[in-house]
C-alpha positions as CSV (number, residue, x, y, z in Angstrom):
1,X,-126.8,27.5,47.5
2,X,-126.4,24.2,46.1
3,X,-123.2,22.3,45.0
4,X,-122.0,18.7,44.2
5,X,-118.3,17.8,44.0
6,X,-116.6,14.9,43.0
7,X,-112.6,14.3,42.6
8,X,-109.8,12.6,44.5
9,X,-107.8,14.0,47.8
10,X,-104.7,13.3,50.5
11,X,-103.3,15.1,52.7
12,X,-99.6,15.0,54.7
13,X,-99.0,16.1,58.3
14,X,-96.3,16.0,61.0
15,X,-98.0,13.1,63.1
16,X,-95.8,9.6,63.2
17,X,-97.4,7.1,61.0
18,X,-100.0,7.0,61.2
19,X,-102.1,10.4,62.2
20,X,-104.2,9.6,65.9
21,X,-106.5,12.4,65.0
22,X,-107.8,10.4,61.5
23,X,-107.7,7.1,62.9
24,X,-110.0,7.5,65.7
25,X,-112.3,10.5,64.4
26,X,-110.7,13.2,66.4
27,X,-111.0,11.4,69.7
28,X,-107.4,10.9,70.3
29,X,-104.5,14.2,69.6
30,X,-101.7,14.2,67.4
31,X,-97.9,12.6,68.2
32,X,-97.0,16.4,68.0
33,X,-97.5,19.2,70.2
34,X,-99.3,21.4,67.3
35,X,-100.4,19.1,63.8
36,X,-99.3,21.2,60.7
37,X,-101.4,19.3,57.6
38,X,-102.1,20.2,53.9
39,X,-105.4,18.7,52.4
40,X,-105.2,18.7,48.7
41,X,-108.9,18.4,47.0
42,X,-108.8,18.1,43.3
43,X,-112.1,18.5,41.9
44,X,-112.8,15.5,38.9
45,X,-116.4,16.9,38.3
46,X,-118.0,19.5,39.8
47,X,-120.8,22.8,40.3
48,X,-121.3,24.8,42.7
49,X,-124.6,27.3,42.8
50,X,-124.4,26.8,38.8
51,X,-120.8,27.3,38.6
52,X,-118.4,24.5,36.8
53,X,-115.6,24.1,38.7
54,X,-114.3,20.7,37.4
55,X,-110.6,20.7,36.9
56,X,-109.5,22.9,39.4
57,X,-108.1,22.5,42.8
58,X,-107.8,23.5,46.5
59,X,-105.0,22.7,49.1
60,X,-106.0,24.0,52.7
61,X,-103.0,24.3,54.9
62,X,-103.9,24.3,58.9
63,X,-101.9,24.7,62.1
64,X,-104.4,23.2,64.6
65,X,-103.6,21.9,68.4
66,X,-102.8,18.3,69.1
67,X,-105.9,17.8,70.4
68,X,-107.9,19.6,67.2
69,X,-111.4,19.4,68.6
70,X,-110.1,21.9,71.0
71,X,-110.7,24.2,68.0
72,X,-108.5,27.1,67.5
73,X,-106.9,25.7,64.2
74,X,-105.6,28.3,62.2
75,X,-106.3,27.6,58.2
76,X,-105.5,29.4,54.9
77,X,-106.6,28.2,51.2
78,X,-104.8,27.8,48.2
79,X,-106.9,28.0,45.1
80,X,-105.6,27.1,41.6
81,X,-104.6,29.9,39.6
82,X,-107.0,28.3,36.4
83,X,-109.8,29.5,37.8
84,X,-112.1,32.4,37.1
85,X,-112.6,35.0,39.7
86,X,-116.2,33.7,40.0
87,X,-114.6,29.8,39.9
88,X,-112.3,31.0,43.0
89,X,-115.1,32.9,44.7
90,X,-117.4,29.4,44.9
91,X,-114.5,27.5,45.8
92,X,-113.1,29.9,48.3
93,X,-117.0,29.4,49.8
94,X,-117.0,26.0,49.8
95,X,-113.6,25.0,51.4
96,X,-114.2,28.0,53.7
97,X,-116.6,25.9,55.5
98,X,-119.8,29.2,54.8
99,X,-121.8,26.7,52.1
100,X,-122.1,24.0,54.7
101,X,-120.9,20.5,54.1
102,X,-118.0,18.5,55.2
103,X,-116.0,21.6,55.6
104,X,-118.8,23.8,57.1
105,X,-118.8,20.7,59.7
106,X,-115.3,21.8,60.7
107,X,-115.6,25.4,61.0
108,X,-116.7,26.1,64.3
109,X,-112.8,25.3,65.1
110,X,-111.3,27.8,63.4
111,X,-110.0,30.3,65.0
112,X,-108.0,32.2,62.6
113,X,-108.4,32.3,58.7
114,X,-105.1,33.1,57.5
115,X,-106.4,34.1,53.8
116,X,-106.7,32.5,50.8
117,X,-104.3,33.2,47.8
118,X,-104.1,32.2,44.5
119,X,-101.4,29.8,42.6
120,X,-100.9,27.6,40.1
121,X,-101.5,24.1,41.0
122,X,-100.1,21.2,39.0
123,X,-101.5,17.6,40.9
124,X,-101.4,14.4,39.5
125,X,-103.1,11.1,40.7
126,X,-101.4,7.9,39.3
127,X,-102.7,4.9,41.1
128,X,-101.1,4.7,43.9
129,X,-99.1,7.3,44.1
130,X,-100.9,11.3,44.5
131,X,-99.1,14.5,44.7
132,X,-98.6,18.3,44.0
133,X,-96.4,20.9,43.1
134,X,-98.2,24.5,43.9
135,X,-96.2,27.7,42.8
136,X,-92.6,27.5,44.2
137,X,-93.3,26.8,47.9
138,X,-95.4,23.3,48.4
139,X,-94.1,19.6,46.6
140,X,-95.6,17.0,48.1
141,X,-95.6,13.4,46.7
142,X,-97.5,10.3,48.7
143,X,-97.8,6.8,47.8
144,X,-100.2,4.2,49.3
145,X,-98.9,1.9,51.3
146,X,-99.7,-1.4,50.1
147,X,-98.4,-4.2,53.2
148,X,-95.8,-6.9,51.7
149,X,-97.7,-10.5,50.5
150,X,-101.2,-8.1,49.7
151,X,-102.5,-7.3,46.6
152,X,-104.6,-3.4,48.2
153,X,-103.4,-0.8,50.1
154,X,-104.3,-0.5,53.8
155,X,-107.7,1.2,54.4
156,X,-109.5,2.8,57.3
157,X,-113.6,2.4,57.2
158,X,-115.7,4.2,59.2
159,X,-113.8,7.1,59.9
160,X,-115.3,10.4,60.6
161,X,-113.5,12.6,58.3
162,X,-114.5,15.1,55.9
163,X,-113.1,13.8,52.7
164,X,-115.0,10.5,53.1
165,X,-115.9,7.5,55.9
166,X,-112.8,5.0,54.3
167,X,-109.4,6.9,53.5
168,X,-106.0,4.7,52.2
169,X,-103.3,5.1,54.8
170,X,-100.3,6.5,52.4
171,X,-96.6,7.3,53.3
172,X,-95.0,10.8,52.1
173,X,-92.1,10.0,49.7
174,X,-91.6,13.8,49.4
175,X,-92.5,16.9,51.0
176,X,-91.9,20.6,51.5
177,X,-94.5,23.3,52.6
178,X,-94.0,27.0,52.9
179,X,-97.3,29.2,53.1
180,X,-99.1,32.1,54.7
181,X,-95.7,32.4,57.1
182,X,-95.1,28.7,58.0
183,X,-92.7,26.3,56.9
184,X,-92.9,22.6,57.6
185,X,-91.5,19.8,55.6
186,X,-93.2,16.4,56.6
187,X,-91.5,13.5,54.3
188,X,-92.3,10.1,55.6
189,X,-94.5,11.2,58.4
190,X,-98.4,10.7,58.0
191,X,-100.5,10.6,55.0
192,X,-103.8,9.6,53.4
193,X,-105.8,9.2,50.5
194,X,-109.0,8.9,49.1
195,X,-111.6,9.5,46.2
196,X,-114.0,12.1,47.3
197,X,-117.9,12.8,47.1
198,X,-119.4,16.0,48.6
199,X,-122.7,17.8,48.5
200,X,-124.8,20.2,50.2
């Protein structure tokens, strides 16, 4: 199977600004005893194994230990409601982490798959300021943080992490998560966004 993707991201966890666990590559864990994230992935242009999937989007939501290369995270997917059965089948593959890539990297630390569901996913990405609303359960809003006097947002390069190796450190201005049985809300905690580029 081969696939290209291309489209923008950010995520929101519980971690103090800003999350230990991105900033040093997963050397360092979490300012929380478990990290509860959502990664939204919206896909700008993409195909995977002949499949168009541009359009659509994916939000993984993961309850991982502090320390997440202990492994043992537990991770569900969220697939937008737009797409085809075959669409949602390619995606689910992909963000599953069993097509390899950036995702596939991570997969050895999951311990529990909490299930992937279907929902409809409406995302926007203005500038600065990224953010979601999927069914009736998740709103999350983000904006980049941008330091007083400067004309960019604050950026972290060479970072290993799977959306990219430079993310924008962002701050929640809004957020409310309830999925597969947990319920978290993680306004002005951590947050981070960036375009995306995948392949495999």
């Amino acid at each position: 199977m081969s696939w290209k993707l291309d489209g923008t991201y950010f995520e929101n966890c519980n971690c103090q600004f800003a999350c230990p666990c991105s900033v040093t590559s997963f050397a360092a864990p979490g300012t929380e005893e478990r990290c509860q994230v959502v990664l939204m992935y919206h896909v700008d242009r993409g195909e995977i194994d002949g499949v168009d999937v541009s359009g659509l989007g994916v939000a993984v939501v993961a309850d991982t230990p502090a320390q997440m290369v202990q492994g043992g995270w537990r991770l569900g997917l969220i697939i937008d409601e737009k797409a085809s059965d075959q669409q949602a089948e390619k995606l689910g593959m992909v963000f599953g982490g069993q097509a390899g890539g950036p995702i596939g990297n991570l997969a050895p630390l999951v311990g529990e798959v909490l299930g992937m569901e279907r929902a409809p996913i409406e995302y926007h990405n203005g500038g600065r300021r990224h953010g979601v609303k999927i069914g009736g359960d998740i709103e999350i809003e983000v904006e980049d943080y941008v330091p007083e006097g400067q004309p960019e947002p604050t950026r972290l390069q060479g970072v290993n992490h799977p959306s990219g190796s430079t993310i924008t450190i962002a701050r929640p201005t809004r957020s409310r998560i309830k999925a597969f049985g947990m319920e978290f809300h993680n306004e002005g905690r951590s947050a981070f966004s960036a375009p995306f580029s995948w392949s495999a």
